[in-house]
PDB file of N, CA, C and O in Angstrom:
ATOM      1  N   UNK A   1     143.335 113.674  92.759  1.00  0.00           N
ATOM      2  CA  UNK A   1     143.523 115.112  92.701  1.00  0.00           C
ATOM      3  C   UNK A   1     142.928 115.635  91.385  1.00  0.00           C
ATOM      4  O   UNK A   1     143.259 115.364  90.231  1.00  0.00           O
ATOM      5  N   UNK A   2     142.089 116.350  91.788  1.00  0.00           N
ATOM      6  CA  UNK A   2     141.136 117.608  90.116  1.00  0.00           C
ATOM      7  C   UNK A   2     142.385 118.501  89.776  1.00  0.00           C
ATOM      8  O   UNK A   2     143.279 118.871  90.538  1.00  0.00           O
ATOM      9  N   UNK A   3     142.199 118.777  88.302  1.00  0.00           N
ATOM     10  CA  UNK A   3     142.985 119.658  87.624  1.00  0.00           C
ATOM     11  C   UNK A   3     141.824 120.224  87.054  1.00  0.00           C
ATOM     12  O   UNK A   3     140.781 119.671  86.706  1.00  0.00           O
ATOM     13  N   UNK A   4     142.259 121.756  87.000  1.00  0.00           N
ATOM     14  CA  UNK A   4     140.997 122.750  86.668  1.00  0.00           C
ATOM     15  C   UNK A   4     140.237 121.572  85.618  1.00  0.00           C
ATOM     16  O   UNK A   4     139.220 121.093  86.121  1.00  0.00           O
ATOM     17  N   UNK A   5     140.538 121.123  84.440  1.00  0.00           N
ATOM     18  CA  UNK A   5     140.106 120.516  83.463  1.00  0.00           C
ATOM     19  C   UNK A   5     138.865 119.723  83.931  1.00  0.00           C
ATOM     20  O   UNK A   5     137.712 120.117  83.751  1.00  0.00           O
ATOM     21  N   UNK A   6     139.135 118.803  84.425  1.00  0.00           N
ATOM     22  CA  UNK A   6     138.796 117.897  85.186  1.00  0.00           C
ATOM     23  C   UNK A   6     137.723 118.272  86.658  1.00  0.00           C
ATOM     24  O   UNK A   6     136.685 117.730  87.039  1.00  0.00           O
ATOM     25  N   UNK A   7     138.088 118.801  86.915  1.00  0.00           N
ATOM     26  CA  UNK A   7     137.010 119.714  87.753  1.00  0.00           C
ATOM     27  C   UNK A   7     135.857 120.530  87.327  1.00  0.00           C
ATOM     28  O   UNK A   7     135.033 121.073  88.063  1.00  0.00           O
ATOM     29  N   UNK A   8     135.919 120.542  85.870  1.00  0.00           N
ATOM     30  CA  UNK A   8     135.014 121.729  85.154  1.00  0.00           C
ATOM     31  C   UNK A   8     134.626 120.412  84.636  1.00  0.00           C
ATOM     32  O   UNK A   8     133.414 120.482  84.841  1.00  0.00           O
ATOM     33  N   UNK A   9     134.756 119.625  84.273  1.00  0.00           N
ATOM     34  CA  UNK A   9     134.098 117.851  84.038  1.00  0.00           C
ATOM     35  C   UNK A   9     133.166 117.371  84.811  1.00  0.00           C
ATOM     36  O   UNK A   9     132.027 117.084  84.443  1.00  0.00           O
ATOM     37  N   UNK A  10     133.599 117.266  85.888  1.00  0.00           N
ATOM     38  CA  UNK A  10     132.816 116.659  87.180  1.00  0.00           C
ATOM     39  C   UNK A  10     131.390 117.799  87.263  1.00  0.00           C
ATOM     40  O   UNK A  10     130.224 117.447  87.080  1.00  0.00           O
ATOM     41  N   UNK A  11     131.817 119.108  87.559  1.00  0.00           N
ATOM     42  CA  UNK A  11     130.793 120.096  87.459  1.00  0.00           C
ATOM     43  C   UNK A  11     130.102 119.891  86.434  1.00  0.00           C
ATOM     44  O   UNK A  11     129.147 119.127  86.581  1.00  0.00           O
ATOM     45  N   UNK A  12     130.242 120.244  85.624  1.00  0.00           N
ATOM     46  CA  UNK A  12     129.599 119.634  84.666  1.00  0.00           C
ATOM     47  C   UNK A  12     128.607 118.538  83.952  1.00  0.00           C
ATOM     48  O   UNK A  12     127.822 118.642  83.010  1.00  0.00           O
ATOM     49  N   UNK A  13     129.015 117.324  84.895  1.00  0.00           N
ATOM     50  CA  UNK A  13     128.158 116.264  85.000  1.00  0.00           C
ATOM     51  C   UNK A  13     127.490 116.284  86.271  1.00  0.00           C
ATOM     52  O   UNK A  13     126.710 115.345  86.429  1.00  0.00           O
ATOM     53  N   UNK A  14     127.590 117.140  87.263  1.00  0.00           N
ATOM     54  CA  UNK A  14     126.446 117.651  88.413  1.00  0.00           C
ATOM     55  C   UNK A  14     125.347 118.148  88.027  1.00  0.00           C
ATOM     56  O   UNK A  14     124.204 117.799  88.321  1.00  0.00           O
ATOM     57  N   UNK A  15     125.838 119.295  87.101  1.00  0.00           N
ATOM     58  CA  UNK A  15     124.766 120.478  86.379  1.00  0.00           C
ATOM     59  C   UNK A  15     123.696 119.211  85.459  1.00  0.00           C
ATOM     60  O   UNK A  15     122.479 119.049  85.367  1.00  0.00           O
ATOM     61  N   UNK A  16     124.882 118.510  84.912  1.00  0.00           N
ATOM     62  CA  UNK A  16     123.147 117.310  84.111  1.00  0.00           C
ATOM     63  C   UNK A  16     122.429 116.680  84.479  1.00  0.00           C
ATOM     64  O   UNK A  16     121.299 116.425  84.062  1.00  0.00           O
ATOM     65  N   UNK A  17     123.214 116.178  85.686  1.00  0.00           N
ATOM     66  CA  UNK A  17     122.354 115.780  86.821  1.00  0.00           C
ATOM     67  C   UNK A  17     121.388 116.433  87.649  1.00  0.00           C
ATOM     68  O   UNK A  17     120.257 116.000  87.866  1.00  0.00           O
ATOM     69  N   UNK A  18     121.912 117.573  88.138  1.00  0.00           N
ATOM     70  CA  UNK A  18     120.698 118.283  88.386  1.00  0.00           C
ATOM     71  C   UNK A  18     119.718 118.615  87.253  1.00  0.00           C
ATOM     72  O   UNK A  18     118.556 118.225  87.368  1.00  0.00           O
ATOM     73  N   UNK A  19     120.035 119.194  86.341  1.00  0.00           N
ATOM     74  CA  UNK A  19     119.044 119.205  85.514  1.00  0.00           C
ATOM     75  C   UNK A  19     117.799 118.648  85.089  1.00  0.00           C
ATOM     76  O   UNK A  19     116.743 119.014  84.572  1.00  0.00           O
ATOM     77  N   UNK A  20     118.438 117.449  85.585  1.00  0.00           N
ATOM     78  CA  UNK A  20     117.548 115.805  85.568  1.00  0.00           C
ATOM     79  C   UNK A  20     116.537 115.981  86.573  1.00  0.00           C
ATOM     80  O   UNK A  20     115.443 115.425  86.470  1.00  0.00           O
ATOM     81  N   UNK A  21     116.901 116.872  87.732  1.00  0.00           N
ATOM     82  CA  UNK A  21     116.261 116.437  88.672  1.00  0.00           C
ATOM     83  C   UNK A  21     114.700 117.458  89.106  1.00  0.00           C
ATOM     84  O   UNK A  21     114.664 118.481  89.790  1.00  0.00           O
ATOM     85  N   UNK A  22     113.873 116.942  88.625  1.00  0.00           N
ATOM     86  CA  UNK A  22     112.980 117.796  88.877  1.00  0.00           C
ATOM     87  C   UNK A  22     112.493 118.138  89.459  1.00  0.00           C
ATOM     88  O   UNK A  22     111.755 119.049  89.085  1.00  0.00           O
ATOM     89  N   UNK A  23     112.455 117.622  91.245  1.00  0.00           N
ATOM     90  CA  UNK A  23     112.275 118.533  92.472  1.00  0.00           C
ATOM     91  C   UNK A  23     113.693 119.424  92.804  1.00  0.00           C
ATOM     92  O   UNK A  23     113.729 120.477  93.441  1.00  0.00           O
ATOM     93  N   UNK A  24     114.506 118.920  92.374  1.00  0.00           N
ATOM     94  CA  UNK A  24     115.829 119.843  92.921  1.00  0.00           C
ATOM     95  C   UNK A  24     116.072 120.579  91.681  1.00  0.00           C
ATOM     96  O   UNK A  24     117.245 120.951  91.670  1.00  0.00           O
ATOM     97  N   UNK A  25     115.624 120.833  90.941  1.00  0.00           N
ATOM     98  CA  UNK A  25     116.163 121.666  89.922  1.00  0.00           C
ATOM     99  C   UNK A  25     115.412 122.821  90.203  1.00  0.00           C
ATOM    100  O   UNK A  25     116.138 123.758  89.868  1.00  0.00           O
ATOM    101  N   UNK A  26     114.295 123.282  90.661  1.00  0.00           N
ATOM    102  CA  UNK A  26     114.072 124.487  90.861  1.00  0.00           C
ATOM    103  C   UNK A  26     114.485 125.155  92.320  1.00  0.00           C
ATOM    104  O   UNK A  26     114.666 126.370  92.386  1.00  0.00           O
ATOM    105  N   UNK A  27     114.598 124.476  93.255  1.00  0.00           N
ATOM    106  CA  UNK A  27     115.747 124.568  94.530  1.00  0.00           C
ATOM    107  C   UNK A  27     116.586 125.600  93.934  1.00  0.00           C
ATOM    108  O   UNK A  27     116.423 126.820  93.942  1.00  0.00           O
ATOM    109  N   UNK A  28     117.805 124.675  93.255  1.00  0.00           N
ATOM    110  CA  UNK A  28     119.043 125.451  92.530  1.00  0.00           C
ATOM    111  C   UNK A  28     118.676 126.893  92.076  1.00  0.00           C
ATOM    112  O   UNK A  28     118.939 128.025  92.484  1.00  0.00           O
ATOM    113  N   UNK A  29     117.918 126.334  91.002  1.00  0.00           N
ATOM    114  CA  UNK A  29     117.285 127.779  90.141  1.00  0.00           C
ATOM    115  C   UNK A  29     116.780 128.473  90.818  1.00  0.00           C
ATOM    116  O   UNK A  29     116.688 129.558  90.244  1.00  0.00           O
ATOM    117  N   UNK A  30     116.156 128.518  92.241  1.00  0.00           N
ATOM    118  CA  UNK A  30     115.496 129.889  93.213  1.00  0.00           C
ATOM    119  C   UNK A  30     116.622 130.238  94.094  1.00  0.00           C
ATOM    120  O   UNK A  30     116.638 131.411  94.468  1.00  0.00           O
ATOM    121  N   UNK A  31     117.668 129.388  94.546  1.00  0.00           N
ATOM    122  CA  UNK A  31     118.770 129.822  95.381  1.00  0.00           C
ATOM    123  C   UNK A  31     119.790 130.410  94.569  1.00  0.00           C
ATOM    124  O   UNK A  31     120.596 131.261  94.948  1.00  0.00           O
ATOM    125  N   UNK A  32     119.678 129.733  93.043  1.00  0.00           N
ATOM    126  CA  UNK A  32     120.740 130.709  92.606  1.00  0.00           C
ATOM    127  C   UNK A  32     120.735 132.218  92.351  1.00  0.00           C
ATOM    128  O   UNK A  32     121.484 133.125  92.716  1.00  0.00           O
ATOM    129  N   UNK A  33     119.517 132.165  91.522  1.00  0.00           N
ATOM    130  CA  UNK A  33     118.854 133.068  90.862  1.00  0.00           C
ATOM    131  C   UNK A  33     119.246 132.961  89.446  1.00  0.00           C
ATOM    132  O   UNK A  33     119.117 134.003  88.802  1.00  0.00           O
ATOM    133  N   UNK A  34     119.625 132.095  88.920  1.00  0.00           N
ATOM    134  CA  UNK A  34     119.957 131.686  87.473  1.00  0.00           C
ATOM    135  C   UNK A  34     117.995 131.176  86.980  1.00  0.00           C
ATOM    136  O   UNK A  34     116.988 131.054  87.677  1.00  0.00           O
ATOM    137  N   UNK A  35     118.188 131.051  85.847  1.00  0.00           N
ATOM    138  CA  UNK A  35     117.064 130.616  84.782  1.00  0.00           C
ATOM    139  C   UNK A  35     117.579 129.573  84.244  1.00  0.00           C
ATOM    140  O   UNK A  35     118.736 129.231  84.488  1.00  0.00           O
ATOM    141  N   UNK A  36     116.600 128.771  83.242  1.00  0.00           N
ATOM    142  CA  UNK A  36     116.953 127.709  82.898  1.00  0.00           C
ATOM    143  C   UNK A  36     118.166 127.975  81.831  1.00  0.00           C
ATOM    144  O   UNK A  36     119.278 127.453  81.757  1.00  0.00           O
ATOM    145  N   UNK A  37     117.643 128.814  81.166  1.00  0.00           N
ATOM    146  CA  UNK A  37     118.423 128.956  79.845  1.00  0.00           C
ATOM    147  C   UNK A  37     119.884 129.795  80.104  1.00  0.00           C
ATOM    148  O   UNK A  37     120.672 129.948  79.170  1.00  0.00           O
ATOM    149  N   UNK A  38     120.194 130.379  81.616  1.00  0.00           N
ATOM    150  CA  UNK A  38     121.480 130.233  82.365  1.00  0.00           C
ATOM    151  C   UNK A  38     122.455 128.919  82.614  1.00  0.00           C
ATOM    152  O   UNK A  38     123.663 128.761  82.791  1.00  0.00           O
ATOM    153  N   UNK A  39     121.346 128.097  82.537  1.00  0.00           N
ATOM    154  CA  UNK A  39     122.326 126.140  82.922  1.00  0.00           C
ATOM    155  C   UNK A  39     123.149 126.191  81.606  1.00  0.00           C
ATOM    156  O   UNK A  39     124.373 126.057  81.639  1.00  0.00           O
ATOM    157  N   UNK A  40     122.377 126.411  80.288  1.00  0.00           N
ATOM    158  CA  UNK A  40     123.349 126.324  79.308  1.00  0.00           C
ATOM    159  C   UNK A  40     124.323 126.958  79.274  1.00  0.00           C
ATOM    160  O   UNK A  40     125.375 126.353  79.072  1.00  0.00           O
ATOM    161  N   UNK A  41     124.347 128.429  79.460  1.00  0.00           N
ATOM    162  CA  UNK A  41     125.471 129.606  79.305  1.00  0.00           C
ATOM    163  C   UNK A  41     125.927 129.229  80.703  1.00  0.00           C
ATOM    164  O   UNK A  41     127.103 129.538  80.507  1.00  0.00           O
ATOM    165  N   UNK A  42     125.924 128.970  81.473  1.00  0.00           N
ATOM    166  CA  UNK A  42     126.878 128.712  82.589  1.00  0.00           C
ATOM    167  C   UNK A  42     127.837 127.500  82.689  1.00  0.00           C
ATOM    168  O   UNK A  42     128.760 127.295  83.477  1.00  0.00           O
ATOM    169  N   UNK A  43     127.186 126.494  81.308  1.00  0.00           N
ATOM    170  CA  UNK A  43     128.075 125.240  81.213  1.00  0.00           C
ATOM    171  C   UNK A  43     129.178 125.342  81.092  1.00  0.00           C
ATOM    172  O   UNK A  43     129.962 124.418  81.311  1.00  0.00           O
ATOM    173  N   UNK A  44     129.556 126.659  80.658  1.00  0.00           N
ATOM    174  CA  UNK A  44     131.194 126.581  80.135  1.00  0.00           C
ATOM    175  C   UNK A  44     131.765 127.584  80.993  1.00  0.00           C
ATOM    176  O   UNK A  44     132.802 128.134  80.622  1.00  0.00           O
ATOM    177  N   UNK A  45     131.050 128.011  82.472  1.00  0.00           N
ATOM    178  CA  UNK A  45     131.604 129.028  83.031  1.00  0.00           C
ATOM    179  C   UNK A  45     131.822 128.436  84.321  1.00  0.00           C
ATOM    180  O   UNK A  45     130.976 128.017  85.110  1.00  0.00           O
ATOM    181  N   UNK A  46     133.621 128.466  84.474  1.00  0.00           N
ATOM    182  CA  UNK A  46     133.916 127.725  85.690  1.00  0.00           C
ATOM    183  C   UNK A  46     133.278 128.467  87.042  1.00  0.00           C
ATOM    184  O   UNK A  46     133.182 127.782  88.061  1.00  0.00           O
ATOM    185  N   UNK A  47     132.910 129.637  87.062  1.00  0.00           N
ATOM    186  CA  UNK A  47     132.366 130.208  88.097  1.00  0.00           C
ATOM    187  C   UNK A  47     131.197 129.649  88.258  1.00  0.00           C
ATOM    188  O   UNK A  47     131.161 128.670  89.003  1.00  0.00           O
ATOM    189  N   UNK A  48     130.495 129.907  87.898  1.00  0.00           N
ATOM    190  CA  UNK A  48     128.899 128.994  87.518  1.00  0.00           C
ATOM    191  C   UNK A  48     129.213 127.559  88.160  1.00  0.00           C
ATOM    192  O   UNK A  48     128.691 127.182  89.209  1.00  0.00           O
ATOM    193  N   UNK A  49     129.968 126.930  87.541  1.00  0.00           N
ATOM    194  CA  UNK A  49     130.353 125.492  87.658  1.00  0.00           C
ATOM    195  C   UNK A  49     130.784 125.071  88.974  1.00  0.00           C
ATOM    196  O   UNK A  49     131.049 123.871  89.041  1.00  0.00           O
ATOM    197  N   UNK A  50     130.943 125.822  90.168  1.00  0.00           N
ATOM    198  CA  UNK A  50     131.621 126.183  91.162  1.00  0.00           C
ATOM    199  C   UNK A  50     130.762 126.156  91.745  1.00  0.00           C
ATOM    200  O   UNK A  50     130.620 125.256  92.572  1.00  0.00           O
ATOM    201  N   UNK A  51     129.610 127.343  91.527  1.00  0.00           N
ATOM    202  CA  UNK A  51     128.398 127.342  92.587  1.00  0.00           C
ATOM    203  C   UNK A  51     127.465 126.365  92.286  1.00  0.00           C
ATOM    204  O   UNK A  51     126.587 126.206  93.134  1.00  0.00           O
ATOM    205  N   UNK A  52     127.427 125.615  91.216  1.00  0.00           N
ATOM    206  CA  UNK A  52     127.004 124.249  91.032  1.00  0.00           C
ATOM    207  C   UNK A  52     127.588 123.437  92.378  1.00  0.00           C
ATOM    208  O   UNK A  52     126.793 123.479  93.317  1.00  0.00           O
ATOM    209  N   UNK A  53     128.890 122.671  92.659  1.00  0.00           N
ATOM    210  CA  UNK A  53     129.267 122.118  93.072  1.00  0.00           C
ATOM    211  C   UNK A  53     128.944 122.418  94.810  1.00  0.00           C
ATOM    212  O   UNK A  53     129.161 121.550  95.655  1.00  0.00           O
ATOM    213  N   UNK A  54     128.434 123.701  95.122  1.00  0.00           N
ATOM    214  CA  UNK A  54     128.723 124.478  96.246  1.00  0.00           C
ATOM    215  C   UNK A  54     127.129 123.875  96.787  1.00  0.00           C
ATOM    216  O   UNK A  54     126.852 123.214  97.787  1.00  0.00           O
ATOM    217  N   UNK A  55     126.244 124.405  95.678  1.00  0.00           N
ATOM    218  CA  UNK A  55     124.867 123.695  95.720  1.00  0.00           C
ATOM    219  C   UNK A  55     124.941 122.705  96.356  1.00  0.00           C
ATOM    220  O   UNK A  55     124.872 122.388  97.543  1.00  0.00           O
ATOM    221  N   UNK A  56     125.121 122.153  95.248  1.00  0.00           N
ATOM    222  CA  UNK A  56     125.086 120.316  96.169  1.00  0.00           C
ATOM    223  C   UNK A  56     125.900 120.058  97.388  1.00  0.00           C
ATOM    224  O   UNK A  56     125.444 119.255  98.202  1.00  0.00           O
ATOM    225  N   UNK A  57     126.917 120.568  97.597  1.00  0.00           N
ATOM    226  CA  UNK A  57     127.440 120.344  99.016  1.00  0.00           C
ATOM    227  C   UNK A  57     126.568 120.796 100.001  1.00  0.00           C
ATOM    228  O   UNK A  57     126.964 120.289 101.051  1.00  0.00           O
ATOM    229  N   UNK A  58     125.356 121.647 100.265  1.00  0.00           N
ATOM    230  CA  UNK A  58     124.378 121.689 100.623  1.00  0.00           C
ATOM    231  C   UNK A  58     124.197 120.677 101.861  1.00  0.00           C
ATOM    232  O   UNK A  58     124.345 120.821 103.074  1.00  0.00           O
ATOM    233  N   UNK A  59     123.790 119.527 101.000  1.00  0.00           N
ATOM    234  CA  UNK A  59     122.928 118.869 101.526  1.00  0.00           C
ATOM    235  C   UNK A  59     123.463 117.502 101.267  1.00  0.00           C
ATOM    236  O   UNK A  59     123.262 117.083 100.127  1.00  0.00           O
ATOM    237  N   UNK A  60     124.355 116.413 102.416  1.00  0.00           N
ATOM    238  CA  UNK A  60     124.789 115.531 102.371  1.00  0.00           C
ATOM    239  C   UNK A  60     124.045 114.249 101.197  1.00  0.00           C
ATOM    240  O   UNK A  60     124.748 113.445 100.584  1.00  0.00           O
ATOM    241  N   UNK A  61     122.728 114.302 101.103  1.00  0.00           N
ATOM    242  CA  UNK A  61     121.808 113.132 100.958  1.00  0.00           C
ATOM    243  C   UNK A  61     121.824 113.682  98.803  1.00  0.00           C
ATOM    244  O   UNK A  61     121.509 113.070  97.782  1.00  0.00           O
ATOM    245  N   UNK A  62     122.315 114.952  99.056  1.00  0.00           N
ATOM    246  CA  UNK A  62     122.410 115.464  97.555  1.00  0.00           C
ATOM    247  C   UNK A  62     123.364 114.656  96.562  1.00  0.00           C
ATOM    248  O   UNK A  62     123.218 114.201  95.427  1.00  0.00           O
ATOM    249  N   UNK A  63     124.475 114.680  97.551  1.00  0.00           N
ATOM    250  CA  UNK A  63     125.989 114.329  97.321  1.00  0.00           C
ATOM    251  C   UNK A  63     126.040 113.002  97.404  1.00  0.00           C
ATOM    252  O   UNK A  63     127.043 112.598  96.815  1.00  0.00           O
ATOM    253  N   UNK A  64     125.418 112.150  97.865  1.00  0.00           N
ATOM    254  CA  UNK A  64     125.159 110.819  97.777  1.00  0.00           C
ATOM    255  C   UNK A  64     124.366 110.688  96.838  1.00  0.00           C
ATOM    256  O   UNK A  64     125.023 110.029  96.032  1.00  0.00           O
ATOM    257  N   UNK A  65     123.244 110.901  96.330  1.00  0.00           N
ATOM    258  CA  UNK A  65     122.334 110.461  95.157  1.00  0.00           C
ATOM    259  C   UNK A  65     123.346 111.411  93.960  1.00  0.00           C
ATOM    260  O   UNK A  65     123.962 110.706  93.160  1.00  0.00           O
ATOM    261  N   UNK A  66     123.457 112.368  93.876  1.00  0.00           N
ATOM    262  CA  UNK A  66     124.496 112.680  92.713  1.00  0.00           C
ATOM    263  C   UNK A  66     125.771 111.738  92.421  1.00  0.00           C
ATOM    264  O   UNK A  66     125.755 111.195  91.316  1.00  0.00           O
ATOM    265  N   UNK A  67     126.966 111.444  93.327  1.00  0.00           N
ATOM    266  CA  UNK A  67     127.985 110.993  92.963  1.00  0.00           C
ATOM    267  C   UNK A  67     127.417 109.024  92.707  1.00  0.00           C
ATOM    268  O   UNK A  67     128.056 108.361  91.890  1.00  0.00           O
ATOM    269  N   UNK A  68     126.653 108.594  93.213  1.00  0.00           N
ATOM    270  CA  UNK A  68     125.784 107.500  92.788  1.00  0.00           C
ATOM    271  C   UNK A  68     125.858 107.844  91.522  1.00  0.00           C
ATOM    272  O   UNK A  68     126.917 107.722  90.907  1.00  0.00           O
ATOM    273  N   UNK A  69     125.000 108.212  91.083  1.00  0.00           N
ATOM    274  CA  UNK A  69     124.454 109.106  89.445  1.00  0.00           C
ATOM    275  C   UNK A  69     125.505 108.644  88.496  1.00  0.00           C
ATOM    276  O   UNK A  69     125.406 107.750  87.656  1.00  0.00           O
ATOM    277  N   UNK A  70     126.729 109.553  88.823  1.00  0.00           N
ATOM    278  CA  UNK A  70     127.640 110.015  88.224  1.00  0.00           C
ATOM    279  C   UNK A  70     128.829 108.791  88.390  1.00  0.00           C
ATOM    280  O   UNK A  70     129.632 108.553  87.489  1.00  0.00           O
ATOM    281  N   UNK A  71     128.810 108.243  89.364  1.00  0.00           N
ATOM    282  CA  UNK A  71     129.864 107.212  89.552  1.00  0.00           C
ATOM    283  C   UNK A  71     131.008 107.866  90.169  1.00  0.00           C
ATOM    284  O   UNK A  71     132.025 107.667  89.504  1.00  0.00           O
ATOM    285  N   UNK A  72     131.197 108.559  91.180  1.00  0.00           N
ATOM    286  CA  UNK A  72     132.802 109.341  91.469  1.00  0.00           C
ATOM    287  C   UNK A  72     132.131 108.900  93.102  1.00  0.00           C
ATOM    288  O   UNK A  72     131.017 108.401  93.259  1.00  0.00           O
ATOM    289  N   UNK A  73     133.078 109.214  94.179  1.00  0.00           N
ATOM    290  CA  UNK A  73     133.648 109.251  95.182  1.00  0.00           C
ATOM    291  C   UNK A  73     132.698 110.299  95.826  1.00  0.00           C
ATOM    292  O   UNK A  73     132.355 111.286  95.175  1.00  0.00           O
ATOM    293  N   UNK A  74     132.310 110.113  96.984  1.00  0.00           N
ATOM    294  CA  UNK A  74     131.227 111.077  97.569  1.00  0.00           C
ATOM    295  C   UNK A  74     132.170 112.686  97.675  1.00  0.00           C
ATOM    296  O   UNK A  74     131.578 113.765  97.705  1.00  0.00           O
ATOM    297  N   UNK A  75     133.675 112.564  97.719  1.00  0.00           N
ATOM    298  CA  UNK A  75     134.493 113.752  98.171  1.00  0.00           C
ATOM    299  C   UNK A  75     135.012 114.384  96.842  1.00  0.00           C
ATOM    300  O   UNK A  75     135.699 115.404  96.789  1.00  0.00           O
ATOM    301  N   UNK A  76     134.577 113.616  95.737  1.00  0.00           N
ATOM    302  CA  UNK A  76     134.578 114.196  94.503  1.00  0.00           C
ATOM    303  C   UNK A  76     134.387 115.767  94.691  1.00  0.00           C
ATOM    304  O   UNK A  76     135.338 116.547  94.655  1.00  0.00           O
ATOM    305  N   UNK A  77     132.917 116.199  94.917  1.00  0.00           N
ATOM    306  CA  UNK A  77     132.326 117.934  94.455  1.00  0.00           C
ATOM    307  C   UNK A  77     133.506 118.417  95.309  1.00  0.00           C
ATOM    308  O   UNK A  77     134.348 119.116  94.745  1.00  0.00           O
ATOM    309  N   UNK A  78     133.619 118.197  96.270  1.00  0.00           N
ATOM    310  CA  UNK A  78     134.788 118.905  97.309  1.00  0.00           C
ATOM    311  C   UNK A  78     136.219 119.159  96.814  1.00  0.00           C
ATOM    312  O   UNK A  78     136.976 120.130  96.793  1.00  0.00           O
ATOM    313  N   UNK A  79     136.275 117.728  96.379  1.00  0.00           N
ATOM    314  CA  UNK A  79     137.949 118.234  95.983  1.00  0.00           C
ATOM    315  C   UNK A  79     137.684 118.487  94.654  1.00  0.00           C
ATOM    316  O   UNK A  79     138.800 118.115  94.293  1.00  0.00           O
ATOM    317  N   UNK A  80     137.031 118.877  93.384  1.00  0.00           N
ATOM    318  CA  UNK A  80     136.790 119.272  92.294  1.00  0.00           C
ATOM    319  C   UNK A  80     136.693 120.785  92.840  1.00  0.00           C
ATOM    320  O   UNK A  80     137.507 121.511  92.269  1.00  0.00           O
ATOM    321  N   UNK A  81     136.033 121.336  93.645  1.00  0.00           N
ATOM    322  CA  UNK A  81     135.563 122.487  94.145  1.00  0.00           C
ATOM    323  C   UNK A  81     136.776 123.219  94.252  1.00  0.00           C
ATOM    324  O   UNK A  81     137.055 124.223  93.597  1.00  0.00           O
ATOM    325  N   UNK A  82     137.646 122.536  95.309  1.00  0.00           N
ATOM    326  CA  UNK A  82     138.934 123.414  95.511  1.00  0.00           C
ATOM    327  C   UNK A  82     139.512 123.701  94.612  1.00  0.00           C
ATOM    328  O   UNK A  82     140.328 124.571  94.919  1.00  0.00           O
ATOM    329  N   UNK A  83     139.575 123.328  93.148  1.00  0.00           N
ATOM    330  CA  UNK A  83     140.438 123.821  92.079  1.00  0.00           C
ATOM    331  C   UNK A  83     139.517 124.809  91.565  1.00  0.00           C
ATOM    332  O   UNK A  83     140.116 125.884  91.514  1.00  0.00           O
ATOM    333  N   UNK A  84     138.262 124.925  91.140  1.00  0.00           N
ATOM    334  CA  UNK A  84     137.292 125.793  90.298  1.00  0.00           C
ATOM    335  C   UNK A  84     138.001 127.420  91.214  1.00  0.00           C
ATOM    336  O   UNK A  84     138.932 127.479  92.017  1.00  0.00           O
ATOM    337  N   UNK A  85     137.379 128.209  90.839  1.00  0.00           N
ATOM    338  CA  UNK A  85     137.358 129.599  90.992  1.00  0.00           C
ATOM    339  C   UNK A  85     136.806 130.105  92.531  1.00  0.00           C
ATOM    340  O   UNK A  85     135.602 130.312  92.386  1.00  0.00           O
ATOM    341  N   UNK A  86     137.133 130.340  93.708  1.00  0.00           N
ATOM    342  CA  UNK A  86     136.707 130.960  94.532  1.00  0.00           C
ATOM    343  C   UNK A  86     136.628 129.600  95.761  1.00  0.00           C
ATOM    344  O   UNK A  86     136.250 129.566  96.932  1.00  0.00           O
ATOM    345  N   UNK A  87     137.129 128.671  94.913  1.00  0.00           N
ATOM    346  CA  UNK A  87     137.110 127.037  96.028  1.00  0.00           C
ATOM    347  C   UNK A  87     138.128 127.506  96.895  1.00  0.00           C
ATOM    348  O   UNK A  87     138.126 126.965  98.001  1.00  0.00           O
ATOM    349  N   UNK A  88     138.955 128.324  96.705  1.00  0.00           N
ATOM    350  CA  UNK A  88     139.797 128.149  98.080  1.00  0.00           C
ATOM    351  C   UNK A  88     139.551 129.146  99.296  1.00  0.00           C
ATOM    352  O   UNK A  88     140.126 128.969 100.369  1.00  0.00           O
ATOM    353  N   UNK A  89     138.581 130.310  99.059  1.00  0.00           N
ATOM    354  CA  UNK A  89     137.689 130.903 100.186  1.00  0.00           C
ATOM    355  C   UNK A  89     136.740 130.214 100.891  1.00  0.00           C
ATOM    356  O   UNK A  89     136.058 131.017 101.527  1.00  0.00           O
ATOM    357  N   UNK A  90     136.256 128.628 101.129  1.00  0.00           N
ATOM    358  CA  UNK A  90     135.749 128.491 101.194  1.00  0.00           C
ATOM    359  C   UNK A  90     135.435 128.188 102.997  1.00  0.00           C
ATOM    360  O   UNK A  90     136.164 127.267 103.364  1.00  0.00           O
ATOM    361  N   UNK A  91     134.690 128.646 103.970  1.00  0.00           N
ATOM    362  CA  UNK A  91     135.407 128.468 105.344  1.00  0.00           C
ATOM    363  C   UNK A  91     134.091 127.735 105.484  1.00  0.00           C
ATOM    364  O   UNK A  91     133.003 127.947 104.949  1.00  0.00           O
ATOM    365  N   UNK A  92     134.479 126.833 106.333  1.00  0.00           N
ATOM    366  CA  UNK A  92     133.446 125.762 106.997  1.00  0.00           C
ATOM    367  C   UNK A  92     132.807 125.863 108.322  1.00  0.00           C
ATOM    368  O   UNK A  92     132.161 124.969 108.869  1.00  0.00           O
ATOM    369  N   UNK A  93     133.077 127.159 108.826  1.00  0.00           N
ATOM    370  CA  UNK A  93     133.305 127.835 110.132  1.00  0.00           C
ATOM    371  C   UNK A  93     131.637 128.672 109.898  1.00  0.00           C
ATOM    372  O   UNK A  93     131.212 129.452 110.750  1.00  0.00           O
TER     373      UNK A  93
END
């Protein structure tokens, strides 16, 4: 179970990971509409950090090469997600 803390952690080590990633990093950056120099100022913004996590749920094959990366549980972004800001609107429908 994520506690906001801990959830803004995990996000957090997505965002460096993506960062890393240089075909998927401009993906993010055209779907978000953030800039690069937004990744920094958004590091500390659980909202930001949220649609990070939302990103990558995207795309199953994302969430596998990230939580690889990172070392967590493929259901990590998900249940990190539900604690961040706006995770509990989230309908799958």
């Amino acid at each position: 179970m994520y506690t906001r803390d801990s959830a803004e952690v995990l996000g957090l080590k997505v965002l460096g990971w993506l960062a890393a990633e240089e075909e998927l990093l401009p993906v993010f950056l055209g779907a978000s509409g953030a800039s690069e120099s937004d990744l920094r100022a958004g590091a500390t913004d659980p909202v930001f950090l949220g649609s990070v996590l939302d990103f990558l749920m995207m795309d199953d094959a994302w969430v596998v090469r990230a939580c690889d990366a990172i070392g967590v549980g493929y259901d990590a972004p998900m249940q990190a997600r539900q604690v961040l800001p706006g995770g509990a609107e989230v309908s799958w429908t």
